[in-house]
N, CA and C atoms as a LAMMPS dump frame, in Angstrom:
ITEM: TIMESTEP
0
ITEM: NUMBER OF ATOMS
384
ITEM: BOX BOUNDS ff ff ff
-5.0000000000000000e+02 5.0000000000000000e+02
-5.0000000000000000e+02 5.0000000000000000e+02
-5.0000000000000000e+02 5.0000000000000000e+02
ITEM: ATOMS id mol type element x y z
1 1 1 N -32.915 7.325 33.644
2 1 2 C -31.66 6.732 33.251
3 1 3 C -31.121 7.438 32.016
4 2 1 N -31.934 7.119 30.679
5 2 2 C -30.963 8.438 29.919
6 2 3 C -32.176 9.396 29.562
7 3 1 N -32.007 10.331 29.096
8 3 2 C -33.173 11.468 28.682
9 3 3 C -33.491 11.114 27.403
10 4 1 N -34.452 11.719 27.077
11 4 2 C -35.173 11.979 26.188
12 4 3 C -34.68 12.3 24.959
13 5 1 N -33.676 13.192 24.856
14 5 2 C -32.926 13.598 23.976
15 5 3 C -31.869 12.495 23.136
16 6 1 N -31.572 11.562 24.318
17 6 2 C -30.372 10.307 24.176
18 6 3 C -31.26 9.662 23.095
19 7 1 N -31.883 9.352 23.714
20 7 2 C -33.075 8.264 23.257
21 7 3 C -33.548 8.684 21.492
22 8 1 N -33.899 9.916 21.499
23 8 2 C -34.301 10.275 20.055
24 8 3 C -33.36 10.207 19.481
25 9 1 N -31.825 10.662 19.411
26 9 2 C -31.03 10.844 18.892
27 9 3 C -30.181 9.509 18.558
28 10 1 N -30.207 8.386 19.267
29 10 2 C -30.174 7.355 18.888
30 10 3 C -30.577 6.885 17.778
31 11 1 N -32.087 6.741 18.116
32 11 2 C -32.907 6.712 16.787
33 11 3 C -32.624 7.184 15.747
34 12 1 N -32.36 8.729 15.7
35 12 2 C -31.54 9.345 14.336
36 12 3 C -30.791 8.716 13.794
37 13 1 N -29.885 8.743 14.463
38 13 2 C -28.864 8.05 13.906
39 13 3 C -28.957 6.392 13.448
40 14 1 N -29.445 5.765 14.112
41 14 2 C -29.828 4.467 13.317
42 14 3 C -30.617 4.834 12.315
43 15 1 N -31.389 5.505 12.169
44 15 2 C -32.341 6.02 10.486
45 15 3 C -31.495 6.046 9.725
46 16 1 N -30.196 7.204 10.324
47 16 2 C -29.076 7.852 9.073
48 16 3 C -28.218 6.913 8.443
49 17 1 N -27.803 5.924 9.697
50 17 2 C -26.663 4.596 8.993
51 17 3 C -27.791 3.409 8.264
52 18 1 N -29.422 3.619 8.984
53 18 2 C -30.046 2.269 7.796
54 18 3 C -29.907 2.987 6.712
55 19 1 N -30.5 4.086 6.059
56 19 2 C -30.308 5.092 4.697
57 19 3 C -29.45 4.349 3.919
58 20 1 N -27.965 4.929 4.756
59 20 2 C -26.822 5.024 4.408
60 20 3 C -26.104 3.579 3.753
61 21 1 N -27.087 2.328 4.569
62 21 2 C -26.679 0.971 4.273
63 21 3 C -27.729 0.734 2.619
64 22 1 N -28.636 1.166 2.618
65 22 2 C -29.716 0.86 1.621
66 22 3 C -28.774 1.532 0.335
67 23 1 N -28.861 2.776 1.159
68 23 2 C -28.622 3.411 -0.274
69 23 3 C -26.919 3.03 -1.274
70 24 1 N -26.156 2.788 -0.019
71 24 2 C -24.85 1.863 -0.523
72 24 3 C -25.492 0.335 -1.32
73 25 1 N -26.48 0.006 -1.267
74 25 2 C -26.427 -1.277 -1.565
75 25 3 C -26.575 -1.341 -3.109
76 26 1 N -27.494 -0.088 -3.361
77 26 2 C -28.56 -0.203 -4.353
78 26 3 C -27.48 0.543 -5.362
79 27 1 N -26.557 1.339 -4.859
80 27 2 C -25.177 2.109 -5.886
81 27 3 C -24.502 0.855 -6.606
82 28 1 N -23.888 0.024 -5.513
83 28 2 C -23.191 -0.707 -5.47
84 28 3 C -24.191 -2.117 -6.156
85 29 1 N -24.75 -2.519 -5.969
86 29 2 C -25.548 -3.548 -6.226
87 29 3 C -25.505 -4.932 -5.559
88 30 1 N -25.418 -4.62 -4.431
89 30 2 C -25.222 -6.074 -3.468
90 30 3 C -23.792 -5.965 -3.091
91 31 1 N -23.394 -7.475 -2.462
92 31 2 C -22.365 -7.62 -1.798
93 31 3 C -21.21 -8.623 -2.638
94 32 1 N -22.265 -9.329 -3.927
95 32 2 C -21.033 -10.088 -4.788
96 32 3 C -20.454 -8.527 -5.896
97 33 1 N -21.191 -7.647 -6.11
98 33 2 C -20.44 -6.258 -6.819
99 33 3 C -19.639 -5.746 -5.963
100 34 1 N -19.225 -5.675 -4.858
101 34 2 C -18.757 -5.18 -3.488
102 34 3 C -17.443 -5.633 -3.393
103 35 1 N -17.58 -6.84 -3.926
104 35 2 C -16.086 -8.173 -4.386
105 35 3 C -15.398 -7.444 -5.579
106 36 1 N -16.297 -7.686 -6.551
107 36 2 C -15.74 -6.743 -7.552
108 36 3 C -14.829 -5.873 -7.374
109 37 1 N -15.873 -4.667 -7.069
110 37 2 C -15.451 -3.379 -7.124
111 37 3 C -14.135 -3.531 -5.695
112 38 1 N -13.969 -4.16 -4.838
113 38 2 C -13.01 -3.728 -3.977
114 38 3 C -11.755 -4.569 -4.579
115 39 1 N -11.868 -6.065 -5.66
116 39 2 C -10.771 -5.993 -6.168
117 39 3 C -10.045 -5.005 -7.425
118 40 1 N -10.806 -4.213 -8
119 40 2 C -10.63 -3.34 -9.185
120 40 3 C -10.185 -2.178 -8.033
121 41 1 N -10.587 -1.65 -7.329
122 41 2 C -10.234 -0.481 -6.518
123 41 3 C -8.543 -0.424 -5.727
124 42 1 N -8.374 -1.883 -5.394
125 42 2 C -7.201 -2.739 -5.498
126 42 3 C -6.33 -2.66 -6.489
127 43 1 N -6.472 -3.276 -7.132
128 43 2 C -5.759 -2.963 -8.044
129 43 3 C -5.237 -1.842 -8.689
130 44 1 N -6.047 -0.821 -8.853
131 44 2 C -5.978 0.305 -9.129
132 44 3 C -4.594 0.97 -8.614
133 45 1 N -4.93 1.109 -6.825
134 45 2 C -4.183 1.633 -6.008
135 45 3 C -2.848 0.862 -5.817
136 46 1 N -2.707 -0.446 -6.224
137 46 2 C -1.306 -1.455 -6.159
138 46 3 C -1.025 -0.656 -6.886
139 47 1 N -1.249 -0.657 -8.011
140 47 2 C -0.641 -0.328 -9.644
141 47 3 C -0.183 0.583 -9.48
142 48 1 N -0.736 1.833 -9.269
143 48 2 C 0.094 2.914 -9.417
144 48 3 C 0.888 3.258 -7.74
145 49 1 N 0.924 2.646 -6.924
146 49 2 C 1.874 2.924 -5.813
147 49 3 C 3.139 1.997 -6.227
148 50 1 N 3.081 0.431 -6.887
149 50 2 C 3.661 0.055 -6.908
150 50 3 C 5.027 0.522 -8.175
151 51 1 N 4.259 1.229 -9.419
152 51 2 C 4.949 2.224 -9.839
153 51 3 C 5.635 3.555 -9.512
154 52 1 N 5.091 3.97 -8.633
155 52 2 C 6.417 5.223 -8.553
156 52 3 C 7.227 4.387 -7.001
157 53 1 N 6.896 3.637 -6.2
158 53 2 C 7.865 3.054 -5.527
159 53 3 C 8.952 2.609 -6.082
160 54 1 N 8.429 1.661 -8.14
161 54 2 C 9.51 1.209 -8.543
162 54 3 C 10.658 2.317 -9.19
163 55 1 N 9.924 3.182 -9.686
164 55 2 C 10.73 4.683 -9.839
165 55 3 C 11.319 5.031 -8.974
166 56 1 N 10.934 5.039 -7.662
167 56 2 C 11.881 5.473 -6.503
168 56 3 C 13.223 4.941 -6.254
169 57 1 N 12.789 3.234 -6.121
170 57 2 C 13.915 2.33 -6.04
171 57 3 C 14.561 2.049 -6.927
172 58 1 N 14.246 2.92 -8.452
173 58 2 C 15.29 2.369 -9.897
174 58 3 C 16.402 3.528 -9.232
175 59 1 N 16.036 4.866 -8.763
176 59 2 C 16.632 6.595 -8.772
177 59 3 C 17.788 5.748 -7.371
178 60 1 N 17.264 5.007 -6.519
179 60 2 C 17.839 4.822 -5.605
180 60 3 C 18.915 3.985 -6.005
181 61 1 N 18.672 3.004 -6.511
182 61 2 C 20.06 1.733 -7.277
183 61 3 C 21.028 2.51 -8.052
184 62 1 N 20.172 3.769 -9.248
185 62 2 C 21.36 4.474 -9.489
186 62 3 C 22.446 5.394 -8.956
187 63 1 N 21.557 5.968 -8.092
188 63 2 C 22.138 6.984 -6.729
189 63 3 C 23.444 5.785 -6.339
190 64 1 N 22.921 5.045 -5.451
191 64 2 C 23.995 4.117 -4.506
192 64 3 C 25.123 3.415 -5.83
193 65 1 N 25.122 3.05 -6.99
194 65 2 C 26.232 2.345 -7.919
195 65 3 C 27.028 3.46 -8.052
196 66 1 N 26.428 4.842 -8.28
197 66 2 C 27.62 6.071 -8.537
198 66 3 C 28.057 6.246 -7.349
199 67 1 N 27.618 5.998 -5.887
200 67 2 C 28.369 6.094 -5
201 67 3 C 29.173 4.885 -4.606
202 68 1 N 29.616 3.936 -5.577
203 68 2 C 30.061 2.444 -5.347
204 68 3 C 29.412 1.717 -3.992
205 69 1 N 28.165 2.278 -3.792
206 69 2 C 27.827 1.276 -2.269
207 69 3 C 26.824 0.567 -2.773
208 70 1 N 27.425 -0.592 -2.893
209 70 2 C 27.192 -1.852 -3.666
210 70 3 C 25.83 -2.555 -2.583
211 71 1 N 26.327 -2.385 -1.073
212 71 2 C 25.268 -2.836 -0.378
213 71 3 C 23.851 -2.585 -0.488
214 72 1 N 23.614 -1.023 -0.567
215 72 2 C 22.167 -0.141 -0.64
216 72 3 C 22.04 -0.863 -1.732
217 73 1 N 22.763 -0.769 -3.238
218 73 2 C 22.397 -0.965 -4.838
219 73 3 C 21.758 -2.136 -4.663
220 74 1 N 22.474 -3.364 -3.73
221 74 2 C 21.983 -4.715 -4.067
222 74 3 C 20.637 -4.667 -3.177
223 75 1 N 20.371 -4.026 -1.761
224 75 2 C 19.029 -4.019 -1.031
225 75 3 C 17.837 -3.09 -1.865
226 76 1 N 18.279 -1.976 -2.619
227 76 2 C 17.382 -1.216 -3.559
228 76 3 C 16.976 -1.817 -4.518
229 77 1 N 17.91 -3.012 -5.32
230 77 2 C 17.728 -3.927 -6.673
231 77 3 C 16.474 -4.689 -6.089
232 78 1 N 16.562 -5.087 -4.51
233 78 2 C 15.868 -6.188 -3.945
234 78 3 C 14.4 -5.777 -4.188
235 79 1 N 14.522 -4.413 -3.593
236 79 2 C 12.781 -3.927 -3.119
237 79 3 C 12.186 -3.403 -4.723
238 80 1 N 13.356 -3.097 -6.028
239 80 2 C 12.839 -3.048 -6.894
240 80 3 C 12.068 -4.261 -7.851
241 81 1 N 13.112 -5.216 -7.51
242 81 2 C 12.337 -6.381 -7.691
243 81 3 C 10.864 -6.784 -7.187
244 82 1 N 10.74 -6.416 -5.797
245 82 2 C 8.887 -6.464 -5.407
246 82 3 C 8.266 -5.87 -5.621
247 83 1 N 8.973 -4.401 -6.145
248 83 2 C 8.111 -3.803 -6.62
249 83 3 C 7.443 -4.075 -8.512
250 84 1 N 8.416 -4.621 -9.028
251 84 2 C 8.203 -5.257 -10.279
252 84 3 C 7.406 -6.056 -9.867
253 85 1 N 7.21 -7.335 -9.339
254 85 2 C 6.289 -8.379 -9.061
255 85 3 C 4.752 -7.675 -8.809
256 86 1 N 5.03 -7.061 -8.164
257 86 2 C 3.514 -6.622 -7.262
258 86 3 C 2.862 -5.883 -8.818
259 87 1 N 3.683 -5.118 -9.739
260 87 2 C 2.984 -4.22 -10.619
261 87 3 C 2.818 -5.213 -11.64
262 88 1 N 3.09 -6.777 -11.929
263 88 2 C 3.023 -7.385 -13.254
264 88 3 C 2.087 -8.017 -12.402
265 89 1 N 1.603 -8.563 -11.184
266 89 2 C 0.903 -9.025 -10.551
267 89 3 C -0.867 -8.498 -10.857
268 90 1 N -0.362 -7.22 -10.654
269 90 2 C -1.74 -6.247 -11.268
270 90 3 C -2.258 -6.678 -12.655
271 91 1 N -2.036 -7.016 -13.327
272 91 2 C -2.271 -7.617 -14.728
273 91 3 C -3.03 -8.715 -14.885
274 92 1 N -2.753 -9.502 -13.972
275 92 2 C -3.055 -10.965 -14.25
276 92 3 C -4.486 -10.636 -12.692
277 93 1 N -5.709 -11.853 -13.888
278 93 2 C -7.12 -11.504 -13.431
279 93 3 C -7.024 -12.243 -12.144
280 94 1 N -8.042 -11.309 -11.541
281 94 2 C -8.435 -11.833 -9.776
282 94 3 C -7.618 -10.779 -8.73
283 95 1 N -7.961 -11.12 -7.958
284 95 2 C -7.066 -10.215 -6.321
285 95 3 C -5.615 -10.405 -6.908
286 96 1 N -5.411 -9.331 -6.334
287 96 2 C -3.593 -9.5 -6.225
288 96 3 C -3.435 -9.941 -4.899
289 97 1 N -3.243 -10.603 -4.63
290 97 2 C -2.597 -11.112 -3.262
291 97 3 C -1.398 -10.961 -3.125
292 98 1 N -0.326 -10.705 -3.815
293 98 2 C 1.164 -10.944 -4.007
294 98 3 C 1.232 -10.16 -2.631
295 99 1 N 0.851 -8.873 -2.661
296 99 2 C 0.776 -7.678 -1.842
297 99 3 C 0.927 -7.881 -0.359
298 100 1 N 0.813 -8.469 0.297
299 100 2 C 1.139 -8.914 1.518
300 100 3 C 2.517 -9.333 1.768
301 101 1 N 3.23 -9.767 0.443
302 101 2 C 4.942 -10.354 0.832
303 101 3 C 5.484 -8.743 0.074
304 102 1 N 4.919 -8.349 -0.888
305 102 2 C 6.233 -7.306 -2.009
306 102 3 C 5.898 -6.291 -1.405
307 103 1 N 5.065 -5.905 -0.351
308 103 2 C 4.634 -4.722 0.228
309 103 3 C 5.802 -4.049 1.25
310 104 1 N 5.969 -5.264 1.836
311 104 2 C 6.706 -4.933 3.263
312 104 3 C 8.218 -5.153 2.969
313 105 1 N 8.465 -6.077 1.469
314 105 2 C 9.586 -6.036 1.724
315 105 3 C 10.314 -4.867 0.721
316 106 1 N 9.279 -4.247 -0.318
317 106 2 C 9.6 -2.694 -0.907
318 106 3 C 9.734 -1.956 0.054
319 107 1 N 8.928 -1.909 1.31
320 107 2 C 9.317 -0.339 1.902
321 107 3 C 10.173 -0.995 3.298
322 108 1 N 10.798 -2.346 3.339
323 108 2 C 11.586 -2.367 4.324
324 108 3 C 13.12 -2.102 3.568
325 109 1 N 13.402 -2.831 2.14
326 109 2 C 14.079 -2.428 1.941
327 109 3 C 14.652 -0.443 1.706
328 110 1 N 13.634 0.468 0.994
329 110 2 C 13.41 1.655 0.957
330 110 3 C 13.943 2.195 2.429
331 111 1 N 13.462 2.102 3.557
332 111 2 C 13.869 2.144 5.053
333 111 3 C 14.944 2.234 5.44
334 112 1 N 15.664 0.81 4.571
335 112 2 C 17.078 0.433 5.183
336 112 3 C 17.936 0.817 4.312
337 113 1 N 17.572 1.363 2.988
338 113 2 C 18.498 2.678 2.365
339 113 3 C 18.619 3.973 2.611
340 114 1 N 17.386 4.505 3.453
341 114 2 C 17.191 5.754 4.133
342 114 3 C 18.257 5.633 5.355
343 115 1 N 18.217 4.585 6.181
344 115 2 C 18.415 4.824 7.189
345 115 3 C 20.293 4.16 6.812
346 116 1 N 20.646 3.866 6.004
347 116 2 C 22.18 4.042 6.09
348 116 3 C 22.676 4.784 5.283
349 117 1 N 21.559 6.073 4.547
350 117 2 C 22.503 7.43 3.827
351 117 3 C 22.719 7.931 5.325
352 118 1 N 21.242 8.041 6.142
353 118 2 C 21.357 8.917 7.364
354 118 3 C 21.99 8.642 8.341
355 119 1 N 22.974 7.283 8.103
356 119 2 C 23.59 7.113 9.236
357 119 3 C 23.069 6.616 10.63
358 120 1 N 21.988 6.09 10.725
359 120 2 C 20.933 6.048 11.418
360 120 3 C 21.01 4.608 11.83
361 121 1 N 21.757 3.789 11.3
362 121 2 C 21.838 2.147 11.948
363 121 3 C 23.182 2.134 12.617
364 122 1 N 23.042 0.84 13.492
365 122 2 C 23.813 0.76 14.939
366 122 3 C 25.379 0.021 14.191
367 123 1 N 25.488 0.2 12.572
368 123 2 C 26.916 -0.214 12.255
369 123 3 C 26.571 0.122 10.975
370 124 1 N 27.981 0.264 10.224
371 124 2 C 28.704 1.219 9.417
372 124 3 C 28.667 0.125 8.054
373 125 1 N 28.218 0.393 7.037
374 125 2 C 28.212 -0.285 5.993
375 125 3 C 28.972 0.456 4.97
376 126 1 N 29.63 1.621 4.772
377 126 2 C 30.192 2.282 4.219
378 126 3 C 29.178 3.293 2.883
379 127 1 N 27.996 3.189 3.48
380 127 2 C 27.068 4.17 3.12
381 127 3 C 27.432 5.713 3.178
382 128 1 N 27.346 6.827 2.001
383 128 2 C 27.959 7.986 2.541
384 128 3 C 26.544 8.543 2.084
């Protein structure tokens, strides 16, 4: 049914991922450091995405007011706003959770300023 070869190599490989589980444990130090470290690693990565997104969307509000398109300015103000939340969020101790609402609605708004410089939605907002 399988050879010989299947069979050992199986084995390998379960040796290589037990190793691999031990030796993660003993870096890391269990599974309550694991909490830790994946909310600090978190955070980390909010923080600074949620900063140059908010850089993106400040360049974008100014872009769209010199072009008087008040619409993009006020949907760019929007996603800059989550993006403010999500980065003062980072500050304050424990998980950020915010990240699940300011996530989607920073890069939906971001999206829907892309997609009416490019002309790219099914009606005309006076985006140039």
């Amino acid at each position: 049914m399988y050879s010989t070869l299947t069979i050992l190599s199986i084995g390998f490989i379960n040796k290589i991922v037990t190793s691999i589980n031990v030796t993660g444990t003993k870096v890391i130090g269990g599974v309550d450091n694991l909490d830790s470290m994946r909310t600090k690693i978190t955070k980390v990565v909010t923080g600074s995405t949620s900063g140059v997104q908010l850089l993106y969307g400040s360049a974008d509000v100014i872009e769209s007011v010199s072009r008087c398109d008040y619409v993009c300015a006020f949907v760019s103000g929007v996603g800059c706003f989550s993006d403010t939340i999500s980065l003062i969020a980072n500050y304050v101790p424990g998980a950020n959770n915010t990240v699940v609402i300011t996530y989607p609605v920073s890069y939906t708004c971001k999206a829907f300023v892309h997609f009416c410089r490019t002309g790219r939605l099914p009606f005309r907002l006076g985006c140039d």
